[in-house]
C-alpha positions, 0 to 999 in steps of 0.5 A, spaced: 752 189 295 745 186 297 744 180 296 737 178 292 731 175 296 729 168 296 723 166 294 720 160 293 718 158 286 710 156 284 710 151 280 704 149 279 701 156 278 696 159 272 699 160 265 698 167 266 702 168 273 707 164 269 707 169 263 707 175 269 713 172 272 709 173 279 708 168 285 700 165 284 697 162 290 695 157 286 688 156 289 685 158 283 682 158 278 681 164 279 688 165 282 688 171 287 692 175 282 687 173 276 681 176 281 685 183 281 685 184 276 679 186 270 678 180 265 677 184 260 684 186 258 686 179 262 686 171 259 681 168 263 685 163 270 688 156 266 693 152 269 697 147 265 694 140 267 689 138 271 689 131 275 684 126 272 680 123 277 683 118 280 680 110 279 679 109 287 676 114 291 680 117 296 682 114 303 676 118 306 670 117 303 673 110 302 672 110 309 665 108 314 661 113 315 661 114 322 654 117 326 655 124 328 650 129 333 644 130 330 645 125 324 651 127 319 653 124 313 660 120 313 666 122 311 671 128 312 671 133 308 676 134 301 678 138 296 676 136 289 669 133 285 669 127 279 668 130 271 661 130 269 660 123 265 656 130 262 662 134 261 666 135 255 672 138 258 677 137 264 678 145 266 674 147 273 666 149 270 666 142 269 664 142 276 657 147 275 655 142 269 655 137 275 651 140 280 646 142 274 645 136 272 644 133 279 639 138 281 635 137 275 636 130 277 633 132 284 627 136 281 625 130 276 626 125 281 631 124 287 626 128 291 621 122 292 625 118 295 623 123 302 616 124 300 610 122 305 604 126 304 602 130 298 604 137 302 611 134 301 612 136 294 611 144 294 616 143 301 621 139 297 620 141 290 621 148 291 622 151 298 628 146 300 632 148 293 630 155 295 633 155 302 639 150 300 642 157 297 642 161 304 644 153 307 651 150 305 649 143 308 643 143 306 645 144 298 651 139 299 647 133 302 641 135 296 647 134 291 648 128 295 641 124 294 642 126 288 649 123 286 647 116 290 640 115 286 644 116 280 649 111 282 644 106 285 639 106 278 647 105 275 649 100 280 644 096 283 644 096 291 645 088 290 653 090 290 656 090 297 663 094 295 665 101 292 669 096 287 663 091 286 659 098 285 664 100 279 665 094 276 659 092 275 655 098 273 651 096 265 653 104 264 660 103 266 666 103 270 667 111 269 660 113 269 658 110 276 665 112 279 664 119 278 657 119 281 659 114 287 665 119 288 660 125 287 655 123 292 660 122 297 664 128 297 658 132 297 655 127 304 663 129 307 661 136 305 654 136 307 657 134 314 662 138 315 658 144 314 653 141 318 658 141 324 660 149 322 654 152 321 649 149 325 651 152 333 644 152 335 636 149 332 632 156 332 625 157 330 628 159 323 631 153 322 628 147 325 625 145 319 632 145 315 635 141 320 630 136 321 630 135 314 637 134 314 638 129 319 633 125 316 637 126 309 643 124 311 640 118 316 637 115 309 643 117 305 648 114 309 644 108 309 644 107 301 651 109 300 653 104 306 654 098 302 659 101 297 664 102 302 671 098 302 670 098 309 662 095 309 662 088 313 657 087 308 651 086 314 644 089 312 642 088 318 648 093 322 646 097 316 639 098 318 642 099 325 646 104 324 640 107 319 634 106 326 640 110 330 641 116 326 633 116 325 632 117 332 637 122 333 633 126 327 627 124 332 630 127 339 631 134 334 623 133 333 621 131 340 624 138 343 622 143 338 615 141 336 611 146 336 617 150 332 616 144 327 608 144 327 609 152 325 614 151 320 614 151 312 614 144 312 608 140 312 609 137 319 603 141 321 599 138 316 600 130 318 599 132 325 592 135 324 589 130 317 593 125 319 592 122 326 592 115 327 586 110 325 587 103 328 580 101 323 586 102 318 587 094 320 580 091 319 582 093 311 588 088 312 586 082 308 585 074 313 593 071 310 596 078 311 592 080 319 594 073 321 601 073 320 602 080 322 599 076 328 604 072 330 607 078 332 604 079 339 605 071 339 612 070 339 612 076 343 608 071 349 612 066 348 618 068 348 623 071 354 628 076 355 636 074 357 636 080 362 630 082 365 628 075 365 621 076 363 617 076 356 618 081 351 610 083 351 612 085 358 617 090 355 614 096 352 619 098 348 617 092 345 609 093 345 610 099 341 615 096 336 610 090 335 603 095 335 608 100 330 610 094 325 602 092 325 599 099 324 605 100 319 602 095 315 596 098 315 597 104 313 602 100 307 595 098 305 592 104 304 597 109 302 595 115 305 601 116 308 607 113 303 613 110 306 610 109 313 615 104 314 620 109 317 616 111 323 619 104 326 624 106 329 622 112 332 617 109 336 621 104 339 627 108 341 633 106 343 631 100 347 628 096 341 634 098 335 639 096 341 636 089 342 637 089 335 645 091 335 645 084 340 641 080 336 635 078 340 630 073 338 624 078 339 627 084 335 630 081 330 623 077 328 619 084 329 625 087 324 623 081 319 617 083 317 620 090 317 624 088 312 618 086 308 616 093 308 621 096 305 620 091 300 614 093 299 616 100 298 622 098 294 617 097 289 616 104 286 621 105 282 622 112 285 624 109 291 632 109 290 634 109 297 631 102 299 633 097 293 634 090 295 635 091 302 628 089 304 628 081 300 636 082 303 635 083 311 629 079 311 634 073 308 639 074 313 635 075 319 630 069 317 637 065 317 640 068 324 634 066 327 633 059 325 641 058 328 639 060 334 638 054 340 631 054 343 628 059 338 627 055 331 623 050 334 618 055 336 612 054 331 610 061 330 617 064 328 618 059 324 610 060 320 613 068 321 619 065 316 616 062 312 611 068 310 616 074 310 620 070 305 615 068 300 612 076 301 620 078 298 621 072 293 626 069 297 626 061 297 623 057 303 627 054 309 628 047 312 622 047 316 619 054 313 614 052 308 607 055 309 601 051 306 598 052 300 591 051 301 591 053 308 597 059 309 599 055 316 606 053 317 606 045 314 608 040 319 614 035 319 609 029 317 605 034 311 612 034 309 614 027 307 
């Protein structure tokens, strides 16, 4: 007598694999089963439970984003997405209405947090969406920037960790964890499609990739603080953020003509938007004096290594002159969130000094920190937040801690001014005058 084949049971497969008594590959819905066959004399793919989002992110997007070749955003990839807080089911198409929701969320606001100059919104608003669709990575990180300005108008950027991130959310616990969850499970997403499809840049898809880069370098940076595993430093954050801005910069340098004759408006800020260093004549007296302290600190003060003064240093020459003429160009608008140019014009030397806290640098990142304060100001400038009034706190502190470098007056005048520009509370020895905007000294002070 032949004996029965044995086979192993689904037990987590469709109702109608389990009315048919056939095997589901339970990969669905739509299983492989319920794919071959018409739906018209057919009940549509329906499993019998489905897990509720979890109240904790899973240990990969718990996890710190690492940097990637060419700028990726952080994470592995993983296999489910959060409800909609929009839904009003918990079958799989709540998923859809997700990715509606936070597309429109894209075209009504998201994209501003990426637009530099008026040719940006033809490019943002419907070429890249266009494009998304033939690009996985691309829809994938859209969705992603999305999710997190969603997350962060929710949450304020104050909060430091993924559970702070929740608790403290005004539209509450399940609203701001789902779209947390959202913005990194499409970031992992976004970066493993990246890393598969992306083999080589061509001339088809410079702009893509450029464009990418960049969003993955400014979402990782917002999504930063709300990871179990952040130390809670802004200024590694902005490190990280200056790494992965270069990274996309390399990209640029090497194709740049294939970008200049791309969709993107690259082209146009090359041609109509040179450099004007009459822009710093606008600037007014208080302002131009302080950015001035600039070269003076970079005067005055010497580096450990090469044994001469950072003025001497180009990486630091072009890091100076590109903080002024940011400054500048903050002041008349015409090319919006100028601020992000820094770390590509200093490179690697000035954001590694950065990495181990010299003097200079960090003083220079200072009244950086004030630029995107400045430009946290506009609403629609979701990604930036509170991290301009945060690093300029943190740095000002670090630099009166260190020995030698407090009692310099022009770094405690530079202090002094950067912290009342962000609204911060003046520090022992860093008060600035009222009458004459100059660093008091300590006998005006008794």
């Amino acid at each position: 007598m032949l004996k029965r084949r044995s086979h192993n049971k689904s037990r987590n497969g469709c109702l109608n694999c389990k009315q048919r008594r056939i095997k589901c590959d339970e990969q669905g819905p739509p299983c492989a089963s319920c794919v071959a066959r018409p739906w018209a004399t057919h009940a549509p793919c329906v499993y019998q439970t489905i897990a509720p989002p979890s109240s904790t992110p899973p240990k990969s997007l718990a996890s710190q984003p690492e940097q990637l070749a060419n700028s990726s955003l952080p994470g592995s990839p993983s296999a489910s997405l959060p409800t909609s807080p929009c839904s009003f089911s918990n079958t799989p198409e709540h998923n859809r209405l997700l990715e509606l929701e936070l597309m429109h969320r894209w075209s009504m606001r998201s994209w501003k947090a990426f637009y530099a100059i008026p040719e940006c919104q033809p490019y943002l608003l419907n070429y890249l969406p266009r494009a998304a669709l033939g690009h996985s990575y691309l829809l994938n990180a859209i969705l992603a920037a999305a999710a997190m300005d969603i997350a962060i108008t929710s949450a304020p950027i104050a909060t430091t960790t993924y559970e702070t991130a929740v608790t403290r959310s005004p539209r509450g616990h399940s609203s701001s964890l789902n779209y947390l969850r959202a913005a990194l499970e499409y970031g992992n997403r976004a970066s493993a499609d990246f890393r598969s499809q992306v083999t080589c840049v061509s001339r088809d898809n410079i702009d893509l990739v450029v464009y990418f880069s960049s969003m993955a370098a400014v979402i990782a940076f917002a999504t930063s603080p709300y990871l179990e595993s952040s130390n809670g430093s802004t200024l590694d954050r902005v490190v990280t953020y200056f790494d992965m801005l270069i990274s996309s910069a390399r990209i640029h340098l090497h194709h740049t003509q294939w970008l200049l004759e791309s969709p993107c408006p690259a082209g146009v800020v090359a041609s109509e938007y040179s450099i004007n260093l009459g822009l710093l004549e606008e600037l007014d007296a208080g302002t131009r004096t302080a950015i001035d302290l600039l070269s003076s600190v970079a005067r005055q003060v010497r580096l450990p290594q090469p044994g001469v003064t950072a003025s001497e240093v180009l990486a630091y020459q072009l890091a100076v002159g590109q903080t002024k003429y940011c400054f500048a160009e903050d002041h008349r608008g015409r090319i919006k969130n100028f601020f992000v140019t820094l770390p590509t014009v200093a490179g690697d030397v000035f954001t590694t000094a950065m990495r181990a806290r010299e003097p200079v640098a960090l003083f220079i990142t200072m009244y950086w920190g004030v630029l995107v304060h400045r430009a946290a100001e506009d609403p629609q400038m979701w990604a930036a937040g509170a991290t301009g009034q945060q690093l300029v706190g943190e740095v000002s502190e670090m630099l009166l801690s260190l020995s030698g470098i407090a009692g310099i007056a022009n770094i405690r005048e530079g202090i002094a001014w950067t912290r009342s520009q962000v609204g911060l509370e003046p520090l022992p020895g860093c008060l600035l005058s009222a009458v004459t905007g100059r660093l008091l000294l300590e006998d005006e002070l008794r």
